[in-house]
C-alpha positions in Angstrom: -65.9 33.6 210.8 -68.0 30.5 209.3 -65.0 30.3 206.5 -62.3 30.3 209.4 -64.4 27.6 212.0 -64.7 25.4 208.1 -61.1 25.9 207.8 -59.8 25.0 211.4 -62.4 21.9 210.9 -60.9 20.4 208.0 -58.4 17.3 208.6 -54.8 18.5 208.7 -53.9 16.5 206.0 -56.6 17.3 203.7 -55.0 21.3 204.2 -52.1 19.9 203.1 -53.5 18.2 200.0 -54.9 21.8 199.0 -51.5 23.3 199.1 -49.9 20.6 197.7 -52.2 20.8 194.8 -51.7 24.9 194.1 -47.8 24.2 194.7 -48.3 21.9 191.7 -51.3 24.2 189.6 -48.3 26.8 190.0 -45.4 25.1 188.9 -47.3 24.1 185.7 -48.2 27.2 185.2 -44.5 28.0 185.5 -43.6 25.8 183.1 -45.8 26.4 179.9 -45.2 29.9 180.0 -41.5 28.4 179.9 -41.9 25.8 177.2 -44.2 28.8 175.9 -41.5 31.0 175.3 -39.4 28.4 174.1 -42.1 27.6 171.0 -42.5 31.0 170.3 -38.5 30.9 169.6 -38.4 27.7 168.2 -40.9 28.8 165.8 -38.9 32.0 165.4 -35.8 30.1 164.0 -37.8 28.5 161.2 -38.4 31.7 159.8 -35.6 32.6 157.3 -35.2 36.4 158.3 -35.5 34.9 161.9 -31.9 36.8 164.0 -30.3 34.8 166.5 -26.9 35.3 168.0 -24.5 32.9 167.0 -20.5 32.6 168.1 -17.1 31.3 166.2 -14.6 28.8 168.5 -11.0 30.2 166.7 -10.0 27.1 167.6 -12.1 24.7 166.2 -14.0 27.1 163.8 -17.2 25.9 165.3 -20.3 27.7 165.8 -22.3 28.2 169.2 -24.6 29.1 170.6 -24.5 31.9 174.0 -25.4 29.0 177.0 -22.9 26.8 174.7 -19.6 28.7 174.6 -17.7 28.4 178.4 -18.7 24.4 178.2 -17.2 24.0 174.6 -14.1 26.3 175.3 -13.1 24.3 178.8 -13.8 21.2 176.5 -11.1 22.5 173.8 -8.3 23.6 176.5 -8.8 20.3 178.3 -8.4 18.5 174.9 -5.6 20.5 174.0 -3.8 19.6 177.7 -3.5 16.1 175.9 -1.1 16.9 173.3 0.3 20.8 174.5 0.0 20.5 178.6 1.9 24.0 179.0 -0.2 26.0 176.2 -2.9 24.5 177.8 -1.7 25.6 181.3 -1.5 29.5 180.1 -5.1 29.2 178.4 -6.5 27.8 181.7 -4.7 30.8 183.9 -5.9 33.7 181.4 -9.3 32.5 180.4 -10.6 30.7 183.5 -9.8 33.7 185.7 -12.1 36.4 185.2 -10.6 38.8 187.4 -8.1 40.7 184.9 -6.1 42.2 187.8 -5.5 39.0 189.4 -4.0 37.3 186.3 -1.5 40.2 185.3 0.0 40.0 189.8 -0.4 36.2 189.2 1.3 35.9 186.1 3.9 38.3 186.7 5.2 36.4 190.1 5.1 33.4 188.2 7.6 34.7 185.8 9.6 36.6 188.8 9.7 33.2 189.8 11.3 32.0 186.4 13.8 34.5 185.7 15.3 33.8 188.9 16.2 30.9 188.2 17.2 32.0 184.5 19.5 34.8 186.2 21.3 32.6 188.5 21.3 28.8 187.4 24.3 28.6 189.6 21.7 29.0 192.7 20.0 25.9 193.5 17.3 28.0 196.5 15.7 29.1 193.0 14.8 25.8 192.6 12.4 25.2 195.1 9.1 27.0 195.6 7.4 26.4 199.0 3.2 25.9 198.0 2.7 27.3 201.6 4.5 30.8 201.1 2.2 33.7 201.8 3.2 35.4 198.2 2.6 31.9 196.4 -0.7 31.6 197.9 -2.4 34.7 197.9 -1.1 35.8 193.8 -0.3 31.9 192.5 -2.3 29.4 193.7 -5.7 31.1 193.8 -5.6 31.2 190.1 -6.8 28.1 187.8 -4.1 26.3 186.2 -1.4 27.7 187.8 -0.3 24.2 189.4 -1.1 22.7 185.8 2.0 25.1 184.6 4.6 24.8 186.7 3.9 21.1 186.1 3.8 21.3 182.2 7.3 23.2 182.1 8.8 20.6 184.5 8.6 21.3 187.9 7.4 18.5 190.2 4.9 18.8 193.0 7.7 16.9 196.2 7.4 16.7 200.2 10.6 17.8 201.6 11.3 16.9 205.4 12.6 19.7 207.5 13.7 19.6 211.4 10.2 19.5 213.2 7.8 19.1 209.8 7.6 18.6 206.4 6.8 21.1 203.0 5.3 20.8 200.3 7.4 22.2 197.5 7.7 22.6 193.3 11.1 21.4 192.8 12.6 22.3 189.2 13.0 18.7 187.3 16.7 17.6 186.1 15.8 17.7 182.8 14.5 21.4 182.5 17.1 22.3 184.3 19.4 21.7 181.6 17.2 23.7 179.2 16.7 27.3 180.3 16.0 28.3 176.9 12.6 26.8 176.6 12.0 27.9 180.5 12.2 31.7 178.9 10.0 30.6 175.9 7.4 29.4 178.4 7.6 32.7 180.4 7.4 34.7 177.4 4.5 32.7 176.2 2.8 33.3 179.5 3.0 37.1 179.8 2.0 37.4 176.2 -0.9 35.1 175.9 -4.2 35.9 175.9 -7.7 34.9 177.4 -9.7 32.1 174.4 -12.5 34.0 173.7 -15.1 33.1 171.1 -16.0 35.9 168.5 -19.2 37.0 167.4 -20.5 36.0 163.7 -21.4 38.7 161.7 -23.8 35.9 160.0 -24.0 38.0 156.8 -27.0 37.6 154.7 -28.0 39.5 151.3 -31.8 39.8 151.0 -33.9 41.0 148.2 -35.4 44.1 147.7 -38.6 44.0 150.2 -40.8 46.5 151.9 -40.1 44.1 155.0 -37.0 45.9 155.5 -37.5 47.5 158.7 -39.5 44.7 160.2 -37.1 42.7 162.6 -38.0 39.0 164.3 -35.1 38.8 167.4 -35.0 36.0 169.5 -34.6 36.6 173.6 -30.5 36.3 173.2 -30.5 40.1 171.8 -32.0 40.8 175.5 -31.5 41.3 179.3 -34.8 40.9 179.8 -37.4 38.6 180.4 -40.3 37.7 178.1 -42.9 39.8 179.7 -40.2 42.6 179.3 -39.3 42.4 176.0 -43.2 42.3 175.3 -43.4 45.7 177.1 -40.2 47.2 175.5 -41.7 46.5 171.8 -45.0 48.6 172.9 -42.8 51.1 174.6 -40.3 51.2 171.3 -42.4 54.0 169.5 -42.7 56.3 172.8 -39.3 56.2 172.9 -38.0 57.2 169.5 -40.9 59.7 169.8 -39.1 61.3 173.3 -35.7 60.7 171.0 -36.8 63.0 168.9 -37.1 65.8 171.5 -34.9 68.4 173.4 -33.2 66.8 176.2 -30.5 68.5 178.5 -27.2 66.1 178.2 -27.7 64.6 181.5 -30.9 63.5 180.6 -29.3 61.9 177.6 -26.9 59.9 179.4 -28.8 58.6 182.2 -31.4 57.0 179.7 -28.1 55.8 178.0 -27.3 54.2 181.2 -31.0 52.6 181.1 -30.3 51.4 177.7 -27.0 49.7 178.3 -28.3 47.7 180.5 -31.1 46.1 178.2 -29.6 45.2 175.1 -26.5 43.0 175.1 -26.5 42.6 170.8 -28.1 44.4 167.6 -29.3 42.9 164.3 -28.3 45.9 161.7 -29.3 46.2 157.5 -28.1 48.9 155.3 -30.3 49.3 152.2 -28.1 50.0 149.3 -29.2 52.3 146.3 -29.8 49.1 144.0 -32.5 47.6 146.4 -30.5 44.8 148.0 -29.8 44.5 151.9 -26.8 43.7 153.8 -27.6 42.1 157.2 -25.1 41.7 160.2 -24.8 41.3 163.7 -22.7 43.3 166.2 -22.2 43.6 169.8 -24.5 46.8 171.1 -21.5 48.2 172.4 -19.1 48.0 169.4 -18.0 51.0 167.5 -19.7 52.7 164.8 -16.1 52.0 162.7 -17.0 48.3 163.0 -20.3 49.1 161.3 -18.4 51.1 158.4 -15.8 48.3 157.9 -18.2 45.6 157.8 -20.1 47.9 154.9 -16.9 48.3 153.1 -15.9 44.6 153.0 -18.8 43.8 151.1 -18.5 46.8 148.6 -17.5 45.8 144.6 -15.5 49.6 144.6 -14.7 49.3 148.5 -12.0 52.6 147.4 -15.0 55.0 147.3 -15.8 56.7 150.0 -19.5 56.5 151.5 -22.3 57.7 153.9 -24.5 55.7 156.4 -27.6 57.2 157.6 -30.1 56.2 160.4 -33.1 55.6 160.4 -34.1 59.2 161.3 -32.3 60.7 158.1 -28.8 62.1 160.0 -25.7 60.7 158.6 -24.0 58.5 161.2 -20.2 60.5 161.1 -19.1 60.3 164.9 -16.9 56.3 164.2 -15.6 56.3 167.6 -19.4 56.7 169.2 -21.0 52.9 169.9 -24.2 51.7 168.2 -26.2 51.7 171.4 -25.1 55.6 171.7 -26.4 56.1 168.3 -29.8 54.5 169.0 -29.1 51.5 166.7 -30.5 49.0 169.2 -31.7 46.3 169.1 -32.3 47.0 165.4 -32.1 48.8 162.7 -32.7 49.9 159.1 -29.7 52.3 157.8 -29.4 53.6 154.4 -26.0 53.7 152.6 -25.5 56.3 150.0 -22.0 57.2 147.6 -20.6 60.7 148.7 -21.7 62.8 146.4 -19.1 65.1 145.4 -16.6 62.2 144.9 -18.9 60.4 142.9 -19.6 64.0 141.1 -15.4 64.0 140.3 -15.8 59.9 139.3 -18.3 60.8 136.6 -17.1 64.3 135.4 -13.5 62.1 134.7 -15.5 59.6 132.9 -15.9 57.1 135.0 -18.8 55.5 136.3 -20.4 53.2 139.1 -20.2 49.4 139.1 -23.8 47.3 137.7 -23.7 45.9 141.6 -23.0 47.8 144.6 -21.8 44.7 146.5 -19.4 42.0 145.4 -20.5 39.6 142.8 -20.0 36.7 144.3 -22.3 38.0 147.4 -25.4 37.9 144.6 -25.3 34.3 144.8 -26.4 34.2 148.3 -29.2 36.3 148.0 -32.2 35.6 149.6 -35.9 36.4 150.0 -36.7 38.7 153.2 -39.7 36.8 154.7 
């Protein structure tokens, strides 16, 4: 009672003061646990067996990083709309829109559309397009850089005066109509084009012989989590094997592969070879166990022979169609790559035998200390 009678005492703006100054006391603390986290990454990156997750423009062969790519690729198109406005156009409609379904209907009136006019040059209706029909709205005009097409390929935005108002229209310029050839070579280019995506990078790295091998440093980026989280899912990362390890019913299986889908967007793999040496790459947590083989076998010195992968439990990894989060090689993990035995057997019985390196030559030069 004596606290609340203190507290109704005290000058209005004095209260406010108070808050003010735990909004503030709490907005700092916000934001050195942020600049925090940052540091810890920052000082992560230094290391040289630090794994962050880096992409490849096709078009400009640069790398990025993940908050970098959309700005960069809108930056390329519009560049590009400079000196190729119609390419530009079709990158625009299919990587802009995210919404798959709408692009195909969208696309697919546009070229209706087109081959119309293609099929019957002779009828000048085909011509025109009305920007206020109910089909051009609804599948056209809702998608990004549809306008920017019919533009590039020659159509021109007019008003057209009617009886009691006026339309806007796209009205087919004089000189593409004289060249229907290159109106088919535009429509063909947009039904066949594809969104511009950036790719992963592998980021290959060779590393030396170490009993650090298994000991992985991953940035936040190989997450859906926040800090706190990832904290909590390194302590809870030995539990979990440990529960791996025992019988589960299949449904069981797949709801915690549910779980897991959801936490890890990337994994940092290395497969120890039998001389010592460590491949390194970096896939998408969803990707195929095949993409894990191939990358293996690009490496390889005698990339004919066949070969086995094993996790890090001891099982050979056969299923190539299964993902690496279904295999339980996320966010990391240590494999161990192994000849087949009986080919190898056949190999040295006929007098053959293996190379000095397991891994292209050239790749030795690049080897580095794990650290």
């Amino acid at each position: 009672m004596a606290r609340m009678e203190s507290m109704q005492g005290r000058p209005k703006g004095q209260f406010k003061d108070t808050v003010g100054r735990k909004e503030v006391i709490v907005e700092q603390k916000e934001e050195a646990i942020a600049a925090q986290k940052q540091d810890i990454d920052t000082a992560r990156k230094k290391s040289s067996s630090i794994c962050t997750i880096l992409f490849r423009c096709p078009l400009t062969d640069e790398l990025l990083r993940k908050e970098e790519r959309e700005g960069h690729i809108r930056n390329v198109i519009q560049g590009l709309s400079n000196t190729d406005p119609t390419s530009a156009a079709i990158l625009k409609i299919h990587t802009y829109n995210k919404d798959r379904e709408k692009v195909k209907f969208g696309t697919e009136t546009i070229a209706k559309y087109l081959n119309n006019i293609i099929s019957h040059p002779e009828e000048e209706k085909y011509y025109k397009i009305k920007l206020s029909n109910k089909v051009f709205q609804e599948k056209i005009s809702c998608l990004e850089g549809s306008h920017e097409f019919f533009e590039a390929i020659g159509f021109e935005k007019r008003t057209i005066h009617g009886q009691d108002l006026q339309e806007d229209f796209f009205v087919l310029g004089s000189d593409a109509m004289k060249n229907l050839d290159a109106l088919q070579g535009h429509c063909d280019a947009l039904l066949s084009a594809e969104p511009l995506r950036v790719s992963l990078e592998r980021q290959l790295r060779i590393f030396m012989p170490s009993i650090e091998a298994a000991h992985f440093d991953l940035t936040s980026d190989f997450f859906n989590l926040t800090a706190e989280e990832i904290k909590k899912e390194q302590r809870d990362r030995t539990e979990r094997m440990e529960r791996n390890a025992m019988l589960r019913t299949k449904a069981m299986r797949e709801r915690e592969e549910q779980r897991e889908m959801k936490k890890y967007n990337y994994t940092v793999l290395r497969i120890k070879l039998p001389d010592g040496y460590i491949l390194q790459g970096i896939f998408f947590a969803r990707e195929r166990i095949s993409a894990l083989f191939d990358f293996v076998r690009e490496q390889l010195q005698d990339d004919w022979l066949p070969y086995e992968l094993l996790a890090p439990g001891g099982h050979k990894v056969k299923d190539e169609q299964a993902t690496l989060i279904e295999c339980g090689l996320v966010p990391s993990a240590l494999l161990t790559f192994r000849w087949d035995a009986a080919v190898m057997a056949d190999v040295e019985a006929g007098g053959g035998h293996g190379s000095v390196s397991v891994i292209k030559p050239e790749l030795l030069s690049k080897v580095e200390q794990l650290t």
